[in-house]
C-alpha positions as CSV (number, residue, x, y, z in Angstrom):
1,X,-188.8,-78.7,17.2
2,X,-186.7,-75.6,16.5
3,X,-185.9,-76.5,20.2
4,X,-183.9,-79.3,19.0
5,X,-182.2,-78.7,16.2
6,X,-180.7,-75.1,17.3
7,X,-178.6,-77.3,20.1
8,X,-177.9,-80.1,17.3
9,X,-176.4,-77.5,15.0
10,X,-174.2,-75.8,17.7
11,X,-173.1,-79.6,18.7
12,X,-172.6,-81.1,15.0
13,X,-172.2,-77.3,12.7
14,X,-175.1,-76.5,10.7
15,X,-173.5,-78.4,7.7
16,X,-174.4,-81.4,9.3
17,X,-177.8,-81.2,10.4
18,X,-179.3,-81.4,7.2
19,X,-183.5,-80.3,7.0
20,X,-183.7,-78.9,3.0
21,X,-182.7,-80.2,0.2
22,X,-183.3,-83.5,-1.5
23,X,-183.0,-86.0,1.1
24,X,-184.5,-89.3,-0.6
25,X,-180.9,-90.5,0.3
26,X,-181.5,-91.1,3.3
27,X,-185.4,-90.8,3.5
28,X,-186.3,-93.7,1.2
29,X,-185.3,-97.3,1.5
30,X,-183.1,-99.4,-1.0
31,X,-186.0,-101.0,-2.2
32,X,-188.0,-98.0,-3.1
33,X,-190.5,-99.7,-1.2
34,X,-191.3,-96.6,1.5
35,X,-190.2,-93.0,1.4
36,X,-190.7,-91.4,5.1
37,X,-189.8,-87.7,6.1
38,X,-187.1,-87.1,8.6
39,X,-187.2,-84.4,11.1
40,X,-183.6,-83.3,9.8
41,X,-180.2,-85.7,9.0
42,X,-177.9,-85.2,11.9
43,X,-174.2,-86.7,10.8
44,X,-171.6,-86.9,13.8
45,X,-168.2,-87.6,12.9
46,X,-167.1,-89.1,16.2
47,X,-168.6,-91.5,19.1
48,X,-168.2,-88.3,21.5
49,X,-170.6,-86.3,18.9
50,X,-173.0,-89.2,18.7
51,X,-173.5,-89.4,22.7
52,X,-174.0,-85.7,22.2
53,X,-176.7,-86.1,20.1
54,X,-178.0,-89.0,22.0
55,X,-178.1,-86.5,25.0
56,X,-179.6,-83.7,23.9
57,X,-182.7,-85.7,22.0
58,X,-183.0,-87.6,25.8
59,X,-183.5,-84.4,27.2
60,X,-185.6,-82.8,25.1
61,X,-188.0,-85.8,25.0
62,X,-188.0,-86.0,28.9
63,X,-189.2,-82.0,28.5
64,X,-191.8,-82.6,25.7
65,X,-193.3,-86.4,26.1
66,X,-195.4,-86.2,23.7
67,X,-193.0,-84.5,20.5
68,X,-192.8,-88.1,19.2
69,X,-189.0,-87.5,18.9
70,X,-187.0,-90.5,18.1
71,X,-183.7,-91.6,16.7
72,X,-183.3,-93.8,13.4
73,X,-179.8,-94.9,12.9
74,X,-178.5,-95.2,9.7
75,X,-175.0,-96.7,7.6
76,X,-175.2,-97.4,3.8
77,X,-178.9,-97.6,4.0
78,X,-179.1,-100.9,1.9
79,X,-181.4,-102.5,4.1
80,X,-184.3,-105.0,3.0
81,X,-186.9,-104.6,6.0
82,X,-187.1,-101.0,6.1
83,X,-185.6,-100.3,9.3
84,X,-183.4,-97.9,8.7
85,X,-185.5,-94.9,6.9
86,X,-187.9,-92.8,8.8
87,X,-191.5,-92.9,8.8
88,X,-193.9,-90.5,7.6
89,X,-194.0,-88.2,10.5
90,X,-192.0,-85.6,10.1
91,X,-190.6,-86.6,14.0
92,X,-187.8,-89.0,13.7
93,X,-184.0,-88.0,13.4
94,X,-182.4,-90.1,11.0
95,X,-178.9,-90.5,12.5
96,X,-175.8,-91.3,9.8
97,X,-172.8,-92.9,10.7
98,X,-171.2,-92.3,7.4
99,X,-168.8,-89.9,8.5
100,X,-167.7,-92.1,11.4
101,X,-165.4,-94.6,8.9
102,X,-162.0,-94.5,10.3
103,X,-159.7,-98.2,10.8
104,X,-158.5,-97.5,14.1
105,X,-156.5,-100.5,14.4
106,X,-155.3,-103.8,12.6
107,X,-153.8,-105.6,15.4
108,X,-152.2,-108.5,13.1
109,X,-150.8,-110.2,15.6
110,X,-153.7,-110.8,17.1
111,X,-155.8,-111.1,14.5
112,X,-158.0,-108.0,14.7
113,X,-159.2,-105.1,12.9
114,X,-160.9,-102.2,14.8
115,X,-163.6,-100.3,12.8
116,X,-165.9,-97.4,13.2
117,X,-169.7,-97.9,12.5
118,X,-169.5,-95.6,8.8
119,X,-166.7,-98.4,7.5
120,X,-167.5,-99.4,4.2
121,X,-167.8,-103.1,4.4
122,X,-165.4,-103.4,1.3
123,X,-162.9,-100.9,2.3
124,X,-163.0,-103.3,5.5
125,X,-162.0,-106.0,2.9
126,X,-159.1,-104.2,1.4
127,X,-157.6,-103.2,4.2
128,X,-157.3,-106.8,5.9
129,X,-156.0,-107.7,1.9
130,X,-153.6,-104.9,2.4
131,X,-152.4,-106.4,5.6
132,X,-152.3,-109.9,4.2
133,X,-155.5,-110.9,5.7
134,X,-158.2,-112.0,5.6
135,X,-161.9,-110.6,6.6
136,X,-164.6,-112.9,5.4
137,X,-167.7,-110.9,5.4
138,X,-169.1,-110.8,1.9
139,X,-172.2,-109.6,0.5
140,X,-173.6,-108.2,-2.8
141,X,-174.3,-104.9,-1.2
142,X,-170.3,-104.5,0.5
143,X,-169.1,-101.9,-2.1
144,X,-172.2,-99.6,0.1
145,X,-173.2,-101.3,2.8
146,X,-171.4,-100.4,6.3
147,X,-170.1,-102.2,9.3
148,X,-172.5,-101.0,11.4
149,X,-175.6,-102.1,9.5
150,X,-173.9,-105.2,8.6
151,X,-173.9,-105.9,12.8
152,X,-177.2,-104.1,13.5
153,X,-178.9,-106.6,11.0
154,X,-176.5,-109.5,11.8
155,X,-176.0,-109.7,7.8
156,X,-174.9,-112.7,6.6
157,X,-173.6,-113.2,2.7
158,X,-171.4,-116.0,0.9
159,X,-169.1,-117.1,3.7
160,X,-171.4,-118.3,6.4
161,X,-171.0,-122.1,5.8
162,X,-167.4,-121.5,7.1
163,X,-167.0,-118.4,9.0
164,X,-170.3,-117.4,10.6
165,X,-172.7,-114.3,10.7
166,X,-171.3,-111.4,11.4
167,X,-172.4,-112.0,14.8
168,X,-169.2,-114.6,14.7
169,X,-167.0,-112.3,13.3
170,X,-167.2,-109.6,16.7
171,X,-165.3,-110.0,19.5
172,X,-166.2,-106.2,20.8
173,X,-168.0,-103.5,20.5
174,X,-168.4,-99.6,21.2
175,X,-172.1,-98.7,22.2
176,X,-173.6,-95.4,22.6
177,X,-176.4,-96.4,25.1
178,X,-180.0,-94.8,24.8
179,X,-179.1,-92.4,27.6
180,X,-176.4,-91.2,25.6
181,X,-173.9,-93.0,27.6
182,X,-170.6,-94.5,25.6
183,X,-170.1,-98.1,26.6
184,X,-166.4,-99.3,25.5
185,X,-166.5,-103.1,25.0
186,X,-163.8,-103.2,22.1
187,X,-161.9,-105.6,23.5
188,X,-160.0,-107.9,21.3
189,X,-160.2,-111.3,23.6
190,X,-161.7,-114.4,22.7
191,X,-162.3,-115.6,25.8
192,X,-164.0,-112.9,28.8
193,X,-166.1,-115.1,31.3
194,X,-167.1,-112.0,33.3
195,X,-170.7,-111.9,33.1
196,X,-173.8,-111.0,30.7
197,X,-172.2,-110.7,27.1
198,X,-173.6,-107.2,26.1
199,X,-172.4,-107.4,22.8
200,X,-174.4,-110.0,21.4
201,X,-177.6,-108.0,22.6
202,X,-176.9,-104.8,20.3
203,X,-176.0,-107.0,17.6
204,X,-178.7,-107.8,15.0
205,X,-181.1,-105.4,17.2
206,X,-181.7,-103.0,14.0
207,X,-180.5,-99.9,16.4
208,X,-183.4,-100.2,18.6
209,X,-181.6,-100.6,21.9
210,X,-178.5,-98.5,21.4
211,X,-175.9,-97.7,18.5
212,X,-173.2,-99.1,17.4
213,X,-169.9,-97.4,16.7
214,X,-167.1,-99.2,16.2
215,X,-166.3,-102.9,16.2
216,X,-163.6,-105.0,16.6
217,X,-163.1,-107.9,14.7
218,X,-161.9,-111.6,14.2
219,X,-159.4,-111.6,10.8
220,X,-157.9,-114.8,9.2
221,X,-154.8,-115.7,7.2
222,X,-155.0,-115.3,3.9
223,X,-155.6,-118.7,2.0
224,X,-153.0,-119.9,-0.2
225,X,-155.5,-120.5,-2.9
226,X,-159.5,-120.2,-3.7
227,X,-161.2,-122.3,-6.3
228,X,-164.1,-122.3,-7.6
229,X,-166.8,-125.1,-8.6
230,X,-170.2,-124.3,-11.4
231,X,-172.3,-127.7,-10.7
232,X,-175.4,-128.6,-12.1
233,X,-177.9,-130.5,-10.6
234,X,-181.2,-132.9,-11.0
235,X,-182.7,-131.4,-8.0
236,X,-182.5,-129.7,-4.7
237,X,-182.2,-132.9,-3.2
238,X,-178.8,-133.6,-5.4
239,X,-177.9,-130.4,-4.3
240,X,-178.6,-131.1,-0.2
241,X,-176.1,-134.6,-0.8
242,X,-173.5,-133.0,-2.6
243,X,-173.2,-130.6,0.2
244,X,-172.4,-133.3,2.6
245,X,-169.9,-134.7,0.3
246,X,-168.4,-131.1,0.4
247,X,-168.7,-131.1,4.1
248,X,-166.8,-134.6,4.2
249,X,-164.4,-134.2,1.9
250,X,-163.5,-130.3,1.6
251,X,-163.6,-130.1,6.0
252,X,-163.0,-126.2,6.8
253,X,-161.8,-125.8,2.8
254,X,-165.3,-125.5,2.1
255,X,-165.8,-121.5,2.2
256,X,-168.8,-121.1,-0.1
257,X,-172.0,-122.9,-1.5
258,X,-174.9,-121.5,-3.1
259,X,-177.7,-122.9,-4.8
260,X,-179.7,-121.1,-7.9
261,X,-183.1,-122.3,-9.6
262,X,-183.2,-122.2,-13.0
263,X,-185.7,-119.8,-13.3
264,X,-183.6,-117.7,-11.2
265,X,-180.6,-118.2,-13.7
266,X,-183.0,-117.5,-16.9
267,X,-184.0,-113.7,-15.7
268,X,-180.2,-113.2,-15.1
269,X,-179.7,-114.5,-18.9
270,X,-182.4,-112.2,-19.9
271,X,-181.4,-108.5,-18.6
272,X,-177.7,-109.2,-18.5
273,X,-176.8,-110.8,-21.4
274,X,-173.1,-109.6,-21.1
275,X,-173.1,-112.4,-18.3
276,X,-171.9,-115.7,-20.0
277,X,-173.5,-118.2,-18.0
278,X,-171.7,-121.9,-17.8
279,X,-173.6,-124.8,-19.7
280,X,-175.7,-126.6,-18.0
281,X,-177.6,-123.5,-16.2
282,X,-181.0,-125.3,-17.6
283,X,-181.0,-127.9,-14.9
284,X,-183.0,-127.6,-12.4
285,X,-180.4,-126.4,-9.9
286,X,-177.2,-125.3,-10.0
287,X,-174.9,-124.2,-7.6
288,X,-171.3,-122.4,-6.9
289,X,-169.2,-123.9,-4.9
290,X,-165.9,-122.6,-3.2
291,X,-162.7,-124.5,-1.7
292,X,-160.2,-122.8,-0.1
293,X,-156.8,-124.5,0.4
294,X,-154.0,-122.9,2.9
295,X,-151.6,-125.2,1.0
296,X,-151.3,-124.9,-2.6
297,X,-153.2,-124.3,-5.7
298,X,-152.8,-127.6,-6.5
299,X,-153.7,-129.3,-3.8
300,X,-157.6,-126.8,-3.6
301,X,-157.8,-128.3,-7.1
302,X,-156.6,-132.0,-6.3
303,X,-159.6,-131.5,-3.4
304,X,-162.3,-130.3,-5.7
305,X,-161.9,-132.4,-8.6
306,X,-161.7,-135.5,-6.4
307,X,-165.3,-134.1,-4.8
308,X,-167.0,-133.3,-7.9
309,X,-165.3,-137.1,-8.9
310,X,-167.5,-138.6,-6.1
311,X,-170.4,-136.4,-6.5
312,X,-170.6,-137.7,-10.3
313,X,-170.2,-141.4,-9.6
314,X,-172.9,-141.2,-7.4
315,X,-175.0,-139.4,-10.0
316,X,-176.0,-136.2,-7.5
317,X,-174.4,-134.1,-10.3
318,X,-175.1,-133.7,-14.1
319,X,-171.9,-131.3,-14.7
320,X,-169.3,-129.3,-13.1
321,X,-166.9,-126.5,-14.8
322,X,-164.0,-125.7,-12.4
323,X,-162.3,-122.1,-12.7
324,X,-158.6,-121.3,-13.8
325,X,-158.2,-118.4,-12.3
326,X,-159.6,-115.8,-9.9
327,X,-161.2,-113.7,-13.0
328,X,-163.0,-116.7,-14.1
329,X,-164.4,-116.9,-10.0
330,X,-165.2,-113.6,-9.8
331,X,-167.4,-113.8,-13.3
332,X,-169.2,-117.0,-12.1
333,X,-170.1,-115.2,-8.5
334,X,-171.0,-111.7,-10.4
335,X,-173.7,-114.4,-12.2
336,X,-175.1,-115.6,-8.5
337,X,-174.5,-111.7,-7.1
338,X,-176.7,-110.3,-10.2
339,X,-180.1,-112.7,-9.3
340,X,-181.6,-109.5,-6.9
341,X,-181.0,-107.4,-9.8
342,X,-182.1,-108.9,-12.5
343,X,-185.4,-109.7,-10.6
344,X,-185.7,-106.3,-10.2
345,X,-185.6,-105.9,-13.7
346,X,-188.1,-108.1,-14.6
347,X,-190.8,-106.2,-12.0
348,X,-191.9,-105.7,-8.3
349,X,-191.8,-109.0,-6.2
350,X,-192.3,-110.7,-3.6
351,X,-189.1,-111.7,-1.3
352,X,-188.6,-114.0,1.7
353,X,-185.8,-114.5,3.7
354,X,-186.0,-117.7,5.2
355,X,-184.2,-120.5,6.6
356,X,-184.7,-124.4,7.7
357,X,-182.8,-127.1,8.7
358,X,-180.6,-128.3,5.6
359,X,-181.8,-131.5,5.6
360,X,-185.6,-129.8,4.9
361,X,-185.3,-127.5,2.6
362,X,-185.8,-130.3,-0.2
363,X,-189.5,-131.0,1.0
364,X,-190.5,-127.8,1.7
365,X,-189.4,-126.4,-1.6
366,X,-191.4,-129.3,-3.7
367,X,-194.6,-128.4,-1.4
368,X,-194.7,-124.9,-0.7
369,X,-193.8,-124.5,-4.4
370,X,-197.2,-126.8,-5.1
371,X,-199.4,-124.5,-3.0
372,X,-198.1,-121.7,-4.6
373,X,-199.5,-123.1,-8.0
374,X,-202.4,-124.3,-6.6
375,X,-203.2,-121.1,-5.1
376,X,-202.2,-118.5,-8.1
377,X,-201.2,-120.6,-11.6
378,X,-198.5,-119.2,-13.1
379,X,-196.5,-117.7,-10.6
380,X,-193.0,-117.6,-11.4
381,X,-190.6,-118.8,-8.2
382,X,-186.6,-117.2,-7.5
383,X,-185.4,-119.6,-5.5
384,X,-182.0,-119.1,-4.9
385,X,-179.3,-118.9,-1.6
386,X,-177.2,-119.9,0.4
387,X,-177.8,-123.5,0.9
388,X,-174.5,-123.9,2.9
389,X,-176.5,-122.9,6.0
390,X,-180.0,-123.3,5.3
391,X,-180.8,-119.6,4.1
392,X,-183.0,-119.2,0.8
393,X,-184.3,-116.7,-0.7
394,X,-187.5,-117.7,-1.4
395,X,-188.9,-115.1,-4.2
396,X,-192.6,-115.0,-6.2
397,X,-192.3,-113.4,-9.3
398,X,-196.2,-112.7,-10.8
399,X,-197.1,-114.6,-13.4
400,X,-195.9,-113.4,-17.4
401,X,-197.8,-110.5,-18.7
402,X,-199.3,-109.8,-15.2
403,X,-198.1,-106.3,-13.6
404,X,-195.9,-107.0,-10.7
405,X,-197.1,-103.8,-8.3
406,X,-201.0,-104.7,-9.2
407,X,-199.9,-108.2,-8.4
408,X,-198.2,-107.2,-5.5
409,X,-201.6,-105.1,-4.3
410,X,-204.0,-108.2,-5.0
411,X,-201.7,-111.3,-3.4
412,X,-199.1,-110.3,-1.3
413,X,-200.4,-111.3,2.1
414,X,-201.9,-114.3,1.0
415,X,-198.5,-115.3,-0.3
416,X,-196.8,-114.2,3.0
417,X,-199.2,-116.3,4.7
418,X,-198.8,-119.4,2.8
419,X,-194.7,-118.6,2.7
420,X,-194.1,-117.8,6.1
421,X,-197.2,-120.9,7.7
422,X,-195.0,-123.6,5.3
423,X,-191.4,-121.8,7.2
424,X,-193.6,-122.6,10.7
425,X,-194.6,-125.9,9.8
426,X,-190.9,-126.9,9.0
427,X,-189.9,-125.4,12.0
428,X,-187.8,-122.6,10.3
429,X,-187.3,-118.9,10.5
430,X,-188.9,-116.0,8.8
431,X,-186.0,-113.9,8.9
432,X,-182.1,-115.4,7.9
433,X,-180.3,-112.5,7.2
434,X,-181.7,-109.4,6.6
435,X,-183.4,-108.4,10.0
436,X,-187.2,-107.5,11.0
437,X,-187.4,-103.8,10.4
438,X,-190.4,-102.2,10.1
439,X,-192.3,-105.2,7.2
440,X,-191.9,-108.1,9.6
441,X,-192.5,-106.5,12.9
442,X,-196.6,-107.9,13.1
443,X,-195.2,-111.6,11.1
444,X,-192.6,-111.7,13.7
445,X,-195.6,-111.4,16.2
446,X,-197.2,-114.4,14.5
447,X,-194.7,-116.6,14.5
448,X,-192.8,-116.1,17.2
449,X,-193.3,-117.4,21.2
450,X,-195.0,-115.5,23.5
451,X,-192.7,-116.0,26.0
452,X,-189.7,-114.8,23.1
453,X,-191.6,-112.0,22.5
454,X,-192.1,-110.6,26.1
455,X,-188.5,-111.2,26.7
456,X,-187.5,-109.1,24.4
457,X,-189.8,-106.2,25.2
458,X,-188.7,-106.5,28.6
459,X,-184.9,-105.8,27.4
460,X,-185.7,-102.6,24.8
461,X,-187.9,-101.2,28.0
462,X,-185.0,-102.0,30.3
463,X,-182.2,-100.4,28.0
464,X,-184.4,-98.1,26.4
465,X,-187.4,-96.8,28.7
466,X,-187.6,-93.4,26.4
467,X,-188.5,-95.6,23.4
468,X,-186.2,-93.2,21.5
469,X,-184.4,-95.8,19.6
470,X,-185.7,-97.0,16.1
471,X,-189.3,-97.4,18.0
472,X,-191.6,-99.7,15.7
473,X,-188.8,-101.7,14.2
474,X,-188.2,-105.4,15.0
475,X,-190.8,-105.5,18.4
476,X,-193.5,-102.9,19.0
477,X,-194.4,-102.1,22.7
C-alpha cells in the first residue's frame, strides 16, 4: 500500500508515520492478551491532520475495494476488550491521538474544560485542581489512559455513584466523521433542544463510527473536604443495606463506594505486602466508602461517623476505620486500585465486566458463585467493584497449583457461558465499563435483542458505509 502511505507521510512527515521499528506499543493490547500488526502508526497532531488522514484512506479504499484498509483509533491504549490494537493483517492503520493533548479552554465560569482526544486523563485532573476545580473522572488506569478512550469506551471508575459515566460528564464534542469531515459540536450548553443529540452516538462506540477529538466537559467546585470510610462486612447483602443507609444519610455527599471479596483483598496481601491493609479485611466483604462535604471537615466527619453509627446498630457492619487525612485516603484506595494487579500477579484469569440492578447483585453472587463450584471445584473468585452503581467485576481465578493459561485454554468459554447466562437471567449487562471491542463482539450477539442489534448496524452503515472505522469491534456487519 506504498500508495497510501507516500500521501500519509507528505500529510503527517515521515516521523510520524511509523512502519519499522518495535511497535508492540501500540500493536499489542494492555492485557497482552492479542498482538496484531499494523499497516504503519499514523500520529496527527491536530483535528485538521486527522480529517486529512481520514480523507486520503477514504479515497484510496473507494480506488482499491478490496485492500482491506481500515482505521483503528487509538489514546493510551489501556483498553480491556481489545478494541483498540490492530488485527493480524497487516491492513489496518492504527491511528494515535497522543500528540493531539492540548487544554484548549477552562471556562470556570461556566464550568467547563475543553480537551483534545490525546489528554491524559490525570493531567485533565490537575488542571481542573489547578483552577480550583473539580473533574470527577477517576480510574486506576488515569495516569495513561486518555480522554478520548475514556469517551470511546464510556469508562466509568470510582465516582459514578455521584457523578456519572463519562457519558455524563460531556456536554460536546469535536468529531472527525468517516468521510473525513470535522463536525464541531463543542458546545458548552446544558440545555440544546435542537434535534438528534449526535454526541451521545460517538460516545462509548469504541471509534467505529467516527473519532473523537476534543471534548468539552462538565467541572465541579472543589469540595471543602473528602473523607474516607474502611468497613467490613458479614456479607454482600450487609454491604447492599449499608449502601442505602449511605444513600439516605450522606444524599449527594456520597462520592464513592466500592465493595472487595476477601479473596480479592488476600492476593493484594500476598504480592504487595508494602500495602497495610486495615483489620478486619478477613470478612467476607469489605468496602471503601467516600463522603464529600462542601462545608467543613467537620461536618464530612460528623456525617460519616453518624452513618457508620446506624450501620452498626443495625448490625450490617462488623467494623469501620475512618481516615485522618487525605494520605491515609489515598493508601486505603491504592489497596482497592491494586486488586487488577495483584491478580495479575497471581496468573492469567478470567474477567467479567458486569452489572445488575443493586438490589440483585446479592443473589446472583451466592448462586453464580455455587455453579461455579459445582462446575469446576476449586476455582478461586475476585469479586470486587463498584457496588455504588451495580458494576462488578466478576473475576475466576483457576484453582491453586493449576496453570492459569492451560486453565484459561480448557474452561474459558464454559465459564463465560455460565457468567454471562447468570448476567441474562438477572436481567443485567455483560459489559459495565470497559466496552465490547473485539472479545465481546459474538457474546454481545447472544445476549443482545435482535431488534438492538439491527439498529445499530443500521447507524455504523449509515455513518460509516466504507466500514473503514474499527470494523469488527463492538457489532460486526
Amino acid at each position: 500500500m506504498q500508495g497510501l502511505l507516500d500521501p500519509l507521510r507528505q500529510q503527517l512527515g515521515a516521523a510520524h508515520v511509523l512502519t519499522e521499528g518495535d511497535l508492540t506499543a501500540w500493536e499489542q493490547d494492555w492485557r497482552q492478551r492479542s498482538r496484531g500488526k499494523a499497516l504503519a502508526v499514523v500520529r496527527p497532531g491536530s483535528t485538521q491532520e486527522l480529517a486529512d488522514v481520514v480523507k486520503t484512506c477514504a479515497a484510496y479504499l473507494a480506488q482499491h475495494p478490496d485492500s482491506g484498509l481500515s482505521l483503528v483509533p487509538q489514546g493510551g491504549n489501556t483498553g480491556l476488550v481489545v478494541g483498540s490494537t490492530p488485527d493480524a493483517s497487516g491492513r489496518q492503520l492504527v491511528v494515535s491521538l497522543q500528540r493531539m493533548n492540548a487544554v484548549r479552554q477552562l471556562d470556570a465560569d461556566n464550568l467547563t474544560i475543553t480537551v483534545e482526544a490525546g489528554c491524559i486523563l490525570q493531567s485533565l485532573q490537575q488542571q481542573a485542581q489547578n483552577a480550583g476545580l473539580l473533574f470527577p473522572l477517576s480510574l486506576a488506569a488515569e495516569g495513561s489512559c486518555t480522554l478520548g478512550g475514556n469517551l470511546a469506551t464510556n469508562a466509568g471508575g470510582t465516582q459514578v455513584v455521584r457523578f456519572g459515566n463519562t457519558r455524563d460528564l460531556c456536554l460536546g464534542l469535536e468529531v472527525v466523521t468517516a468521510q473525513g469531515d470535522i463536525w464541531q459540536g463543542l458546545s458548552g450548553l446544558r440545555k440544546d433542544n435542537t434535534g438528534y443529540d449526535l454526541r451521545h452516538l460517538f460516545i462509548g462506540s469504541e471509534g467505529t463510527l467516527g473519532i473523537i477529538t476534543a471534548a468539552t466537559l462538565k467541572l465541579y467546585p472543589l469540595p471543602a473536604a473528602q473523607l474516607t470510610a474502611w468497613v467490613a462486612l458479614p456479607s454482600m447483602e450487609a454491604a447492599v443495606q449499608l449502601l442505602g443507609l449511605a444513600h439516605q444519610q450522606l444524599g449527594a455527599g456520597l462520592t464513592g463506594f466500592e465493595v472487595m471479596g476477601d479473596f480479592a483483598l488476600s492476593l493484594v496481601a500476598r504480592h504487595f505486602a508494602q500495602l497495610h491493609i486495615p483489620p478486619g479485611s478477613d470478612a467476607p466483604y469489605s468496602v471503601l466508602l467516600e463522603n464529600a462535604s462542601y462545608e467543613s471537615p467537620a461536618h464530612a466527619r460528623e456525617q460519616l461517623e453518624k452513618l457508620l453509627s446506624t450501620a452498626l446498630e443495625k448490625g450490617c457492619i462488623l467494623d469501620a476505620v475512618v481516615t485522618e487525612n487525605l494520605a491515609q485516603a489515598q493508601a486505603l484506595w491504592h489497596i482497592r486500585e491494586s486488586i487488577p494487579l495483584a491478580q495479575a500477579q497471581e496468573g492469567l484469569n478470567i474477567k467479567h465486566d458486569i452489572s445488575l440492578s443493586v438490589s440483585r447483585i446479592p443473589e446472583f453472587v451466592r448462586s453464580t458463585d455455587a455453579l461455579l463450584q459445582q462446575a469446576l471445584p476449586g476455582v478461586r473468585l475476585v469479586n470486587f467493584g463498584h457496588l455504588g452503581d451495580g458494576n462488578l467485576h466478576y473475576n475466576v481465578q483457576a484453582p491453586p497449583g493449576v496453570d492459569g493459561a492451560q486453565f484459561l485454554r480448557a474452561h474459558e468459554a464454559q465459564v463465560n457461558t455460565l457468567v454471562f447466562d447468570a448476567v441474562a437471567r438477572f436481567e443485567g449487562s455483560i459489559s459495565a465499563e470497559h466496552g465490547v471491542g473485539s472479545l465481546k463482539v459474538t457474546t454481545l450477539e447472544k445476549y443482545k435483542s435482535p431488534v438492538a442489534l439491527d439498529l445499530m448496524r443500521s447507524i455504523k452503515r449509515a455513518l460509516d458505509p466504507q466500514n473503514l472505522m474499527n470494523p469488527g469491534r463492538v457489532i460486526r456487519l
